[in-house]
C-alpha positions as CSV (number, residue, x, y, z in Angstrom):
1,X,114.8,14.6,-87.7
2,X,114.9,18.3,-86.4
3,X,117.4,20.5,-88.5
4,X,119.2,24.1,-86.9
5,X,119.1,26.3,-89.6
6,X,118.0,23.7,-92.1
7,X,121.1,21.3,-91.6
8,X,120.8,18.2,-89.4
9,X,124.0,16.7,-88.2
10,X,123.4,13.3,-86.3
11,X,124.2,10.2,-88.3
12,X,126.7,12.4,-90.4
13,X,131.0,11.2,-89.5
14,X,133.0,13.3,-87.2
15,X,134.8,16.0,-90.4
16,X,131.3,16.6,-91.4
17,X,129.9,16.6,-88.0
18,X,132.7,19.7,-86.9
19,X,131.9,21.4,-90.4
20,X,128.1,22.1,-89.7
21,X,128.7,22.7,-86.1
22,X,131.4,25.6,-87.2
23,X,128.7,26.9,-89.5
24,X,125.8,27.1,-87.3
25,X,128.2,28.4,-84.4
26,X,129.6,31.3,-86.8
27,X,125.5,32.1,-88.0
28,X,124.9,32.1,-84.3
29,X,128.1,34.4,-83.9
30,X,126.5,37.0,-86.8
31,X,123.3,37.8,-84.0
32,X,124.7,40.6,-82.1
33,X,122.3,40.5,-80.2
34,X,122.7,36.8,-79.3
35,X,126.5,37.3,-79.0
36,X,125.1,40.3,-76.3
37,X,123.2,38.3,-74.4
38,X,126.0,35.4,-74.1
39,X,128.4,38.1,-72.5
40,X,126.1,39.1,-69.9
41,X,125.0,35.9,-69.1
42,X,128.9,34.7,-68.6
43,X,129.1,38.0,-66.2
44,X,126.5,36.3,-64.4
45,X,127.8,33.3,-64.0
46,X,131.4,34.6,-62.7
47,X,129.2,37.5,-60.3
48,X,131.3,40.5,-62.5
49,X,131.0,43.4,-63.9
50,X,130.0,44.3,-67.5
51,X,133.3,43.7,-69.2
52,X,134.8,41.1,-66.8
53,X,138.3,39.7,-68.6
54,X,136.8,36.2,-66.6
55,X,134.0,36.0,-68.2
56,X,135.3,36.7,-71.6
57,X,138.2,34.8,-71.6
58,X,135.9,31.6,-70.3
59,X,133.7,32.2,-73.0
60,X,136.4,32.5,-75.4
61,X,137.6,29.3,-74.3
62,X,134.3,27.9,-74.4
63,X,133.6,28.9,-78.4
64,X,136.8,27.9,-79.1
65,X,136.6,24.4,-77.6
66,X,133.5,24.2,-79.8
67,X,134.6,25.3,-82.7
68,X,137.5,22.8,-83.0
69,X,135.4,20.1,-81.6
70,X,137.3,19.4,-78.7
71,X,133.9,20.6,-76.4
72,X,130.9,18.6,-77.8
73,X,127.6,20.2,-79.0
74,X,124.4,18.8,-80.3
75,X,122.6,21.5,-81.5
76,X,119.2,19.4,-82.4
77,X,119.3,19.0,-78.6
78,X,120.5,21.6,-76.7
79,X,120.5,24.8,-77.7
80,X,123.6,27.2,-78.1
81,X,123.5,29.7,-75.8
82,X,122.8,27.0,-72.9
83,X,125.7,25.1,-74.2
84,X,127.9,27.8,-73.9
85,X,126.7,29.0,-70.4
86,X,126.5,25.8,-69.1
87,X,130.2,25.0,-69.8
88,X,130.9,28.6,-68.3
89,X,129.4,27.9,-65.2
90,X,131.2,23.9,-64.9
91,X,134.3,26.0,-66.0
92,X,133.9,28.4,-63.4
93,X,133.4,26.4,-60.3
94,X,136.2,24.0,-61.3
95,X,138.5,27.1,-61.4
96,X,137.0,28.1,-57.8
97,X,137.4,24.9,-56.7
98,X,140.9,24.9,-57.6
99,X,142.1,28.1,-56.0
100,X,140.0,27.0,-52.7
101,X,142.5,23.7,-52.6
102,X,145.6,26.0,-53.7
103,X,144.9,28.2,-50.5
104,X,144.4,25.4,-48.1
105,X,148.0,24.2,-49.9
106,X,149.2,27.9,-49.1
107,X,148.7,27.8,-46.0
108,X,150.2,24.5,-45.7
109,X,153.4,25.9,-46.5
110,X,153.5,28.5,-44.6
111,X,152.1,26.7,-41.5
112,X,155.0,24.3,-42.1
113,X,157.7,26.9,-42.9
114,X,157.0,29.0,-39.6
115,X,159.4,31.8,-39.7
116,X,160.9,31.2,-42.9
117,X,159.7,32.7,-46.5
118,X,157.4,30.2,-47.8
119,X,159.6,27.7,-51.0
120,X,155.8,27.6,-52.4
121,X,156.5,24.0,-52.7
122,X,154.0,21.2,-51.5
123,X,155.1,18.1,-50.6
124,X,154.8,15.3,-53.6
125,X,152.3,13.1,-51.5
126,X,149.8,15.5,-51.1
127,X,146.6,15.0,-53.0
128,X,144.8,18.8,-53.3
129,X,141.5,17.2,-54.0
130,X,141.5,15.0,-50.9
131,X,143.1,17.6,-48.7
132,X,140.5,19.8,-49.0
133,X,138.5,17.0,-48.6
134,X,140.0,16.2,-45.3
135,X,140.3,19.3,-44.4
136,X,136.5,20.2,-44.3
137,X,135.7,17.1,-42.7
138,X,138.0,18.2,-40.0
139,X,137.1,21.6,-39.4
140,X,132.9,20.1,-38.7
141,X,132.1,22.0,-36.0
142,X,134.7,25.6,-36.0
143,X,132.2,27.8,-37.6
144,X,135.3,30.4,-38.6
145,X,137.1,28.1,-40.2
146,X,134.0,26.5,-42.0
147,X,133.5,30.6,-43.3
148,X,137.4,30.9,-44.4
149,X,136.4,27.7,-46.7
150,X,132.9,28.7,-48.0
151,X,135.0,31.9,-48.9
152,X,137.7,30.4,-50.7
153,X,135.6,28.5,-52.7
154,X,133.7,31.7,-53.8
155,X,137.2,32.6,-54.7
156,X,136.8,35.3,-52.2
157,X,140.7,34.2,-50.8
158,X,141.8,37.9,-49.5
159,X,141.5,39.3,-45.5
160,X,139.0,41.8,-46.7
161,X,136.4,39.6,-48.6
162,X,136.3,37.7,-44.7
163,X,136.5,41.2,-43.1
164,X,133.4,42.3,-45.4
165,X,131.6,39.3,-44.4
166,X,131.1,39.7,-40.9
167,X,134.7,38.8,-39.3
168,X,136.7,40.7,-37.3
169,X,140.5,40.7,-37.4
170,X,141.0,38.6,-34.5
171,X,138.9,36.1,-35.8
172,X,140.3,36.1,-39.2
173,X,143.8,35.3,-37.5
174,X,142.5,32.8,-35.8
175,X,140.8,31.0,-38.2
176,X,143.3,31.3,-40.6
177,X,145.8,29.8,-37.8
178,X,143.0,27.1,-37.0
179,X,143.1,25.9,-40.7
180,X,146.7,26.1,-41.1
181,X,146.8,23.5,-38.0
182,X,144.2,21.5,-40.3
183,X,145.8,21.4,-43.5
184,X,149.2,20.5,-41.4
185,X,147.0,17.1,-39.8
186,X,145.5,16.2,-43.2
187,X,148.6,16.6,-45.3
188,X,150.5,14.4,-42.6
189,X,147.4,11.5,-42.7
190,X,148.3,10.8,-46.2
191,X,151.7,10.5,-45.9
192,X,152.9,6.9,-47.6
193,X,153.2,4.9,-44.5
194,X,157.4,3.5,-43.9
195,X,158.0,-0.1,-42.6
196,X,160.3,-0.2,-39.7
197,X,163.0,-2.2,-40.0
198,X,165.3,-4.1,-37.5
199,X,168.9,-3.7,-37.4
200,X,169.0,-7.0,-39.9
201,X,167.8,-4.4,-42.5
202,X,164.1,-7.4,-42.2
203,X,160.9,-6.0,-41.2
């Protein structure tokens, strides 16, 4: 059996198991250099800048997950710093995908509340996961509207990041109006369907 740092862990019960992974995470932690390299690969990962609060913050939550156990590690199989960034980048692109289905929900709302300020609520029966699902599957075909979603799920969500790639402010209203109109059909598809009933109060 392989040992990190002269201590092997498999076979050994979950306290002792967490012990040795906190000690070879916190000898890991002592490398500056290592600890470094981590940073910049997390900038990487989220496309920022040296110092990126995103990055940090995921990796933060990443070595802390680890350290308490709650993230598992094998250390005589993977190594550390592909643990780490590896749970960055699944971390990452769940937080994209999240903020891509909370804009298709935004403009949900405000399709639906037309001329009013937007509550910001979304109606109970709507699945964010399966409306975006829907969603794309509707909008096969309308290039634009394919872009607005691409961009979205880069977490590129503002009129500039759309303007920067290539669209012009017409087509950015447009699109956005196009997707509004989709996001209204696909929220209403999943709507719990209601039984008609006669004037008996029977089916």
């Amino acid at each position: 059996m392989a040992d990190t740092h002269g201590m092997s862990i498999e076979g050994d019960g979950d306290a002792v198991r967490i012990v040795r992974i906190r000690a070879l995470l916190v000898a890991e932690l002592h490398d500056a250099a290592f600890v470094a390299g981590i940073h910049r690969a997390a900038e990487a990962v989220v496309r920022a800048p040296r110092g990126s609060l995103v990055a940090q913050d995921l990796l933060a939550d990443v070595l802390g997950d680890t350290y308490t156990g709650t993230l598992t590690w094998n250390p005589e199989r993977v190594p550390l710093r592909m643990h780490l960034i590896s749970e960055v980048k699944r971390r990452f692109g769940r937080e994209r995908r999240a903020a891509a289905r909370q804009r298709v929900l935004d403009d949900h709302v405000a399709y639906v509340d037309v001329g009013e300020p937007s509550s910001g609520d979304v109606p109970a029966h709507v699945d964010p996961a399966a409306l975006l699902d829907d969603v794309c599957r509707r909008a096969a075909g309308d290039t634009e509207v394919q872009q607005l979603i691409s961009l979205y799920l880069e977490g590129a969500t503002r009129k500039r990041h759309a303007l920067r790639h290539g669209m012009s402010d017409a087509t950015y209203r447009n699109a956005r109006r196009r997707l509004k109109r989709l996001a209204v059909a696909a929220s209403e598809a999943t709507k719990p369907k209601t039984t008609r009933r006669g004037s008996n109060g029977q089916p």
